[in-house]
N, CA, C and O of each residue as an XYZ file, in Angstrom:
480
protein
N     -54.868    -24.770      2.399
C     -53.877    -24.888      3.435
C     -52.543    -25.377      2.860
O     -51.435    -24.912      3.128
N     -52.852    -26.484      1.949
C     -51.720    -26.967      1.417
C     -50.713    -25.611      0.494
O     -49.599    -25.226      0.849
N     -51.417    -25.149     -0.600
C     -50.788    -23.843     -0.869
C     -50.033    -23.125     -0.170
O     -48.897    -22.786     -0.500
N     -50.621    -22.820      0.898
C     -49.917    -21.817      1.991
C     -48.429    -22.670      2.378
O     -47.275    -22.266      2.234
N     -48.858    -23.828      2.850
C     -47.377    -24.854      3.438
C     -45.929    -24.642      1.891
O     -44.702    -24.538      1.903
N     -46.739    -24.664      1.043
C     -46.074    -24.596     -0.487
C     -45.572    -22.964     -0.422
O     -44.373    -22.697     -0.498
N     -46.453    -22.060     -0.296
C     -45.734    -20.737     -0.831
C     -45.017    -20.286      0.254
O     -44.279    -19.336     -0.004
N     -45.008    -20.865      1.925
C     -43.763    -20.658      2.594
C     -42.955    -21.272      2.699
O     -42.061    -20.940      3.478
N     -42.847    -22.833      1.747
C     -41.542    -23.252      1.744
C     -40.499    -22.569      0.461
O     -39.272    -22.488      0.393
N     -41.437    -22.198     -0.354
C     -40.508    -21.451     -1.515
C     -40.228    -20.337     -1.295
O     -39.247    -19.849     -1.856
N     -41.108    -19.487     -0.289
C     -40.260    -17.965      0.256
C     -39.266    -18.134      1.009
O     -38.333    -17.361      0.789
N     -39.064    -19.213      2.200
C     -38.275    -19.631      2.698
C     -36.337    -20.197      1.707
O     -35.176    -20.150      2.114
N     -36.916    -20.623      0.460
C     -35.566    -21.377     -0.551
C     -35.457    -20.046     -1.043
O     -34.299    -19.716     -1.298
N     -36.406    -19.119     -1.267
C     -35.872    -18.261     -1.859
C     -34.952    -17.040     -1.052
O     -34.025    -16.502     -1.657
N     -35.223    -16.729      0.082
C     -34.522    -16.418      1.356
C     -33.716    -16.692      1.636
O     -32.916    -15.883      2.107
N     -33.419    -18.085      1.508
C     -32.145    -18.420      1.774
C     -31.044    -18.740      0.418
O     -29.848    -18.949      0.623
N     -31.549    -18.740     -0.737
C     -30.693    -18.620     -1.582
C     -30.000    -17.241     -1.842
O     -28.867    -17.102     -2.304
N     -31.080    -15.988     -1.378
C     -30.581    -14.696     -1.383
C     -29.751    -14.611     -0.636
O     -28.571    -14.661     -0.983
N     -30.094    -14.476      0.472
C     -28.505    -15.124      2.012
C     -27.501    -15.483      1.486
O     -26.547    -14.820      1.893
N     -27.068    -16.689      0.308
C     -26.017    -17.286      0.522
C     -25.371    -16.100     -0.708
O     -24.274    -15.571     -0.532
N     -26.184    -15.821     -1.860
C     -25.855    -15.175     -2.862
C     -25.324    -13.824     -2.199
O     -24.352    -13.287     -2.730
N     -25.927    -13.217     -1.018
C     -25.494    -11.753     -0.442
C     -24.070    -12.059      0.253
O     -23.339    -11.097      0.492
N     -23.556    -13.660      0.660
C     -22.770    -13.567      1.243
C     -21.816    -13.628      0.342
O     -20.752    -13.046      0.549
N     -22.026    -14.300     -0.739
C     -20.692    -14.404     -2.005
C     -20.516    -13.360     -2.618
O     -19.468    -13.129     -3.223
N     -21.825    -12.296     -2.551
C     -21.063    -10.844     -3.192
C     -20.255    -10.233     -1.986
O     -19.174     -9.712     -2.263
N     -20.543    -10.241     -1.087
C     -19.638     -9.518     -0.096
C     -18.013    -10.080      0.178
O     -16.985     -9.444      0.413
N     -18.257    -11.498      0.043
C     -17.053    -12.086     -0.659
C     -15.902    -11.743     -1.620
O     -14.686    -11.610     -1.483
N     -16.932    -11.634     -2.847
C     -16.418    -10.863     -4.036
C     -16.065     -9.872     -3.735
O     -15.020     -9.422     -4.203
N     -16.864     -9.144     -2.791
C     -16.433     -7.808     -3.102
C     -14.664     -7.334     -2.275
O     -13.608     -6.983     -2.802
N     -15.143     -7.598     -0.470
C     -14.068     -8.187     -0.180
C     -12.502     -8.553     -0.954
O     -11.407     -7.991     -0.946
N     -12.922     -9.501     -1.449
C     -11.357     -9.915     -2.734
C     -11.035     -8.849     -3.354
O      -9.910     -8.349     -3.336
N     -12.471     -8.217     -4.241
C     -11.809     -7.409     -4.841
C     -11.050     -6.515     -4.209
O      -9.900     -6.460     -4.642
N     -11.401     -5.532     -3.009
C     -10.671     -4.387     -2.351
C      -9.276     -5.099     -1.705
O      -8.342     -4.351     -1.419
N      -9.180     -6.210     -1.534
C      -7.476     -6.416     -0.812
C      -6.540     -7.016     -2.585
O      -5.362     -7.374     -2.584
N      -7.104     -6.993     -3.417
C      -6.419     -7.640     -4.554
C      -6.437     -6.182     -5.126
O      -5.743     -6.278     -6.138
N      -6.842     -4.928     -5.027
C      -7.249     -4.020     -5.195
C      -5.411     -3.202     -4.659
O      -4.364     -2.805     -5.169
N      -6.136     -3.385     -3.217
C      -4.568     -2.762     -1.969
C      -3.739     -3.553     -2.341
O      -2.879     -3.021     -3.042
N      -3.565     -4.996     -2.123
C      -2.610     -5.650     -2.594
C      -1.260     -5.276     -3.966
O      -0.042     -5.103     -3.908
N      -2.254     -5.283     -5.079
C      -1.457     -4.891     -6.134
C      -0.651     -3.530     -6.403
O       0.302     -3.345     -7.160
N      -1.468     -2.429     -5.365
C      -1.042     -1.383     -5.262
C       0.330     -1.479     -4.262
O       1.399     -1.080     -4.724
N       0.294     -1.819     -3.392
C       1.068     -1.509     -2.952
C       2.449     -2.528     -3.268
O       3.534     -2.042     -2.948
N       2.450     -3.598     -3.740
C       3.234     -4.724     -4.493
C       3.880     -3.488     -5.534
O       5.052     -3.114     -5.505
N       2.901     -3.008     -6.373
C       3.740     -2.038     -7.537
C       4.771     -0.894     -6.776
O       5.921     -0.633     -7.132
N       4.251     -0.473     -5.978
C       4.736      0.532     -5.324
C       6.298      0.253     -4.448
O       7.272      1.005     -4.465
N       6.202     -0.680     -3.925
C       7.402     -1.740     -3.586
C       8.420     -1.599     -4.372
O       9.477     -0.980     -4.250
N       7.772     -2.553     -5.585
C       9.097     -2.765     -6.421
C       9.768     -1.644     -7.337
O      10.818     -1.807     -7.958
N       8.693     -0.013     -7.319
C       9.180      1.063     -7.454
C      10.459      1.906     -6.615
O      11.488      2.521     -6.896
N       9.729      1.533     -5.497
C      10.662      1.791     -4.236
C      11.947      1.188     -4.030
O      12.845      1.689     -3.354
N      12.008     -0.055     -4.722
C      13.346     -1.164     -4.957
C      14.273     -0.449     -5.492
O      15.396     -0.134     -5.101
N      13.443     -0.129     -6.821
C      14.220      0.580     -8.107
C      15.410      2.006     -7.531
O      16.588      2.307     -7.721
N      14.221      2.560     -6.751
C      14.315      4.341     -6.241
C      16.128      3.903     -5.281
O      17.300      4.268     -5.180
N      15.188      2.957     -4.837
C      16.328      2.496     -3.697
C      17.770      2.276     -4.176
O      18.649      2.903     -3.583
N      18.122      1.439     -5.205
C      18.832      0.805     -5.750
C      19.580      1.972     -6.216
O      20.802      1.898     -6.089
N      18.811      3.637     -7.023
C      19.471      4.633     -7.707
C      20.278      5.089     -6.725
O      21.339      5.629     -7.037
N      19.884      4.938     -5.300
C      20.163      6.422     -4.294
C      21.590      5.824     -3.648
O      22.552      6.439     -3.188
N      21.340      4.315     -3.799
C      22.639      3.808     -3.291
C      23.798      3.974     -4.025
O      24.864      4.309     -3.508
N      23.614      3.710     -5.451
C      24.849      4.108     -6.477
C      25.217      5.488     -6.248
O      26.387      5.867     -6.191
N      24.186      6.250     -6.115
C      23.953      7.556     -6.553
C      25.189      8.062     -5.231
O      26.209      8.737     -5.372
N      24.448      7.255     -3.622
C      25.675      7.443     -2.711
C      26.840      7.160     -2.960
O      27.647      8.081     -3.083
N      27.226      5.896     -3.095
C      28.438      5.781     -3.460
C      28.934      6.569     -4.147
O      30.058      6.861     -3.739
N      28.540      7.260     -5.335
C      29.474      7.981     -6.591
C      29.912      9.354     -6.015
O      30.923      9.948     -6.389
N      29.007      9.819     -5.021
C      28.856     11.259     -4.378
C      29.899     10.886     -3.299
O      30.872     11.621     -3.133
N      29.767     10.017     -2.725
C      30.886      9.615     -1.524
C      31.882      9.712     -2.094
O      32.630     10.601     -1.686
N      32.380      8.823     -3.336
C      33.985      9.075     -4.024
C      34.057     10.535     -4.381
O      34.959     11.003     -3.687
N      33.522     11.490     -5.149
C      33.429     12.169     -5.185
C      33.904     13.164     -4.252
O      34.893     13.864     -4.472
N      32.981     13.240     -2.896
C      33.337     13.574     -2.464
C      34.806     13.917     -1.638
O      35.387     14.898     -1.173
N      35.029     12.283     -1.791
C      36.173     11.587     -0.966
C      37.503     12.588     -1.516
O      38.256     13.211     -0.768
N      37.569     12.554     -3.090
C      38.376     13.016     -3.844
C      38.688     14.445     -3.425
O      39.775     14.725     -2.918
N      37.561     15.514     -3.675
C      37.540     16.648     -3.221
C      37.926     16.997     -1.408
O      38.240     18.154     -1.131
N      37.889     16.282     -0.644
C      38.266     16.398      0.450
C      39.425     15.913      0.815
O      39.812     16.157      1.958
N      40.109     15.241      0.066
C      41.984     14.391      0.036
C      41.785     13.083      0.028
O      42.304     12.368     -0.829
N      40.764     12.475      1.282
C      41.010     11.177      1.299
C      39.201     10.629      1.360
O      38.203     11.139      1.868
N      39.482      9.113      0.414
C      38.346      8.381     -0.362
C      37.506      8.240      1.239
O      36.413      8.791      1.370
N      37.976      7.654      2.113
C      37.229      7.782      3.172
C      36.258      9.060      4.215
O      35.436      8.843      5.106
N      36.707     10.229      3.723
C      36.442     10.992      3.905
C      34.758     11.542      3.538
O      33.936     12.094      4.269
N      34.681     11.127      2.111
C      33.546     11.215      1.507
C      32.241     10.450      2.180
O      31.175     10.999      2.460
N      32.539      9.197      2.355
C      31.831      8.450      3.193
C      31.393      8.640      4.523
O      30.286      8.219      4.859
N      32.360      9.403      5.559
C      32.139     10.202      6.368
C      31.321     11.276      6.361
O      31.117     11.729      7.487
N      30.758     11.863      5.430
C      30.663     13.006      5.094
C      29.129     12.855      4.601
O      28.240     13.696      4.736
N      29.056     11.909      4.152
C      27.691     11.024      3.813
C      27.206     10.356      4.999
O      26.045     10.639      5.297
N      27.848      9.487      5.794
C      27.146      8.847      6.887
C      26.556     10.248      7.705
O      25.463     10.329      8.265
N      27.370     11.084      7.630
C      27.100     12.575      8.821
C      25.712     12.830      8.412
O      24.735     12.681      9.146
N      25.694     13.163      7.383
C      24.344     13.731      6.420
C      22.949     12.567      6.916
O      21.935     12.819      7.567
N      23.378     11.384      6.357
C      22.027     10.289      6.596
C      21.869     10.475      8.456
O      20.725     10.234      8.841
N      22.511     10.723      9.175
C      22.399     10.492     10.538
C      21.523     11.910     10.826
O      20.393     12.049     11.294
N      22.346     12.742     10.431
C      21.105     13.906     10.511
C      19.925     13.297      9.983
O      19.478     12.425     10.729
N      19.193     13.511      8.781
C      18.296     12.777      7.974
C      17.688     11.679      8.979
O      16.484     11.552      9.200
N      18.264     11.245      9.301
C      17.155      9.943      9.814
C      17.209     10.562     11.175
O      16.459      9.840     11.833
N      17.671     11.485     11.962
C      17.593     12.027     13.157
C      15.633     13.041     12.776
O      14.557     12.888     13.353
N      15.957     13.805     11.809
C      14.979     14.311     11.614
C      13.701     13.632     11.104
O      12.684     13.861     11.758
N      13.628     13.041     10.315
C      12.834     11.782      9.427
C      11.751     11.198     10.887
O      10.533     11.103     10.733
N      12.244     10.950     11.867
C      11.918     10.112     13.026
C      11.611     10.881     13.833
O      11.126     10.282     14.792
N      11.640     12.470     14.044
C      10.982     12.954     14.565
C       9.592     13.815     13.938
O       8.786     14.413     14.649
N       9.534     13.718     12.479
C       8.331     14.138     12.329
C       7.945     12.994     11.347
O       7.544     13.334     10.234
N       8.048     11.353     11.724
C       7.671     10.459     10.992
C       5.721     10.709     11.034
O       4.914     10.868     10.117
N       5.559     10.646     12.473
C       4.191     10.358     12.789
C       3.170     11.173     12.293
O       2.072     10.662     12.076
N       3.371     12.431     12.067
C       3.088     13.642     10.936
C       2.866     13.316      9.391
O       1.809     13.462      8.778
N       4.138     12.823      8.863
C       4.275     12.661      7.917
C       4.399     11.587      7.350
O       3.642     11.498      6.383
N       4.974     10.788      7.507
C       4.441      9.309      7.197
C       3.389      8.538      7.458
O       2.522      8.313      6.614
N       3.360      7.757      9.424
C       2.171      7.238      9.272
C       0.937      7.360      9.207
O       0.027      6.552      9.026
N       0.993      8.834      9.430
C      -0.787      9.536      9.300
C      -1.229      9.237      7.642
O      -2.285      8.669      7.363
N      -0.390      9.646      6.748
C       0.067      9.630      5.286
C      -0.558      8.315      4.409
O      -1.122      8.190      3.322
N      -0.109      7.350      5.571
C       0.164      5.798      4.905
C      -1.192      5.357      5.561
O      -1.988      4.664      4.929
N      -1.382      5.688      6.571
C      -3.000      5.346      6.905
C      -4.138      5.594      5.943
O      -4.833      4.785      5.329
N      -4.156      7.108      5.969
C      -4.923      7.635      4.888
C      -4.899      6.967      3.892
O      -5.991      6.714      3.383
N      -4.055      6.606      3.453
C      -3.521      6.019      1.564
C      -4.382      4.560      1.866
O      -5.128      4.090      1.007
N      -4.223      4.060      2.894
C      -4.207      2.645      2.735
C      -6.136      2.677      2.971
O      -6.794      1.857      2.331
N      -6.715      3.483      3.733
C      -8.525      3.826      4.009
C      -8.826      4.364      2.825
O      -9.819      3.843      2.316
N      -8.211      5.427      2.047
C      -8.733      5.542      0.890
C      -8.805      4.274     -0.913
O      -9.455      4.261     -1.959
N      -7.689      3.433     -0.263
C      -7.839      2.268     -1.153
C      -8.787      1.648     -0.540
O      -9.751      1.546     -1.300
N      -9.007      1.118      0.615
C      -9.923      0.362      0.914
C     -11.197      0.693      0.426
O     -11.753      0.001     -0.427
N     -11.832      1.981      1.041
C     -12.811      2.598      0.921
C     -13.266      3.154     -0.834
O     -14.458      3.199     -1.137
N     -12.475      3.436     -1.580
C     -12.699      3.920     -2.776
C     -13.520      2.991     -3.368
O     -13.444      1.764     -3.323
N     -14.446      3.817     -4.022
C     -15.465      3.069     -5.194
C     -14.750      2.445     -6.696
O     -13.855      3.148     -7.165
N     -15.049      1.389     -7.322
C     -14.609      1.197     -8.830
C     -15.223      1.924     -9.716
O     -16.314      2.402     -9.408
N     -14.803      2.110    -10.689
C     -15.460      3.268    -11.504
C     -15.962      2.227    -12.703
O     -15.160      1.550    -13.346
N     -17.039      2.204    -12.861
C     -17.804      1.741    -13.979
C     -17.276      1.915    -15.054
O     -16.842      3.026    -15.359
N     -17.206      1.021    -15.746
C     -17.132      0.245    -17.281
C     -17.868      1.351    -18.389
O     -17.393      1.668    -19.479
N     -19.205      1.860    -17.777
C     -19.944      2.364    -18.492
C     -20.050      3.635    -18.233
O     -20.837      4.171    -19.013
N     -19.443      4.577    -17.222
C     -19.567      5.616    -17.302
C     -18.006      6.331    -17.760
O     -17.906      7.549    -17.914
C-alpha cells in the first residue's frame, strides 16, 4: 500500500514538473516569435527612414529643378505638392487592397513561420 502512496506521489512531481517545463517552453517559444516580428520590423523601419530621407532630398532637388524650368522656384513645389495630392488621393483609395491586407499577411506569416534548423 505504502508503494502505491509512493509511486503516486512521484507521478504526481513528475506531472507537475512537466506542466511547469511545458509552460516555459511555450514561453520560450512565445519570445522567440515577437523578438522574431520585433526585429523584423525595427530593421525594416529604419530602412524606411533611410528610403524616406532619399525621396525628400530627391523632392526638393526635382522641385528646384523643376522650379527653374518653369520661371519661378516656387513653381516647382507647386508642381510637386499637385503630384503627392494626386498620389495620396489614389494611395487611400486602394490602401485596403494593397497595403493592409499586405501588412496583415506579412505580419501572420512572421508569426506563424517555422525556424529552420541548425541541422538541416
Amino acid at each position: 500500500m505504502k508503494d502505491k502512496v509512493i509511486l503516486v506521489e512521484m507521478l504526481y512531481e513528475k506531472a507537475e514538473q512537466y506542466a511547469k517545463t511545458s509552460i516555459e517552453l511555450y514561453k520560450l517559444q512565445a519570445i522567440d516569435k515577437i523578438t522574431d516580428v520585433f526585429a523584423t520590423v525595427i530593421s525594416r523601419f529604419a530602412i524606411l527612414v533611410v528610403l524616406a530621407l532619399f525621396f525628400v532630398l530627391l523632392t526638393v532637388g526635382l522641385a528646384l529643378y523643376l522650379g527653374e524650368v518653369l520661371g519661378k522656384t516656387y513653381y516647382g513645389f507647386f508642381a510637386l505638392a499637385l503630384f503627392y495630392a494626386v498620389f495620396a488621393i489614389v494611395l487611400s483609395i486602394v490602401r485596403k487592397k494593397w497595403l493592409e491586407d499586405k501588412m496583415n499577411d506579412y505580419l501572420i506569416n512572421q508569426i506563424f513561420k517555422e525556424k529552420k534548423n541548425a541541422s538541416n
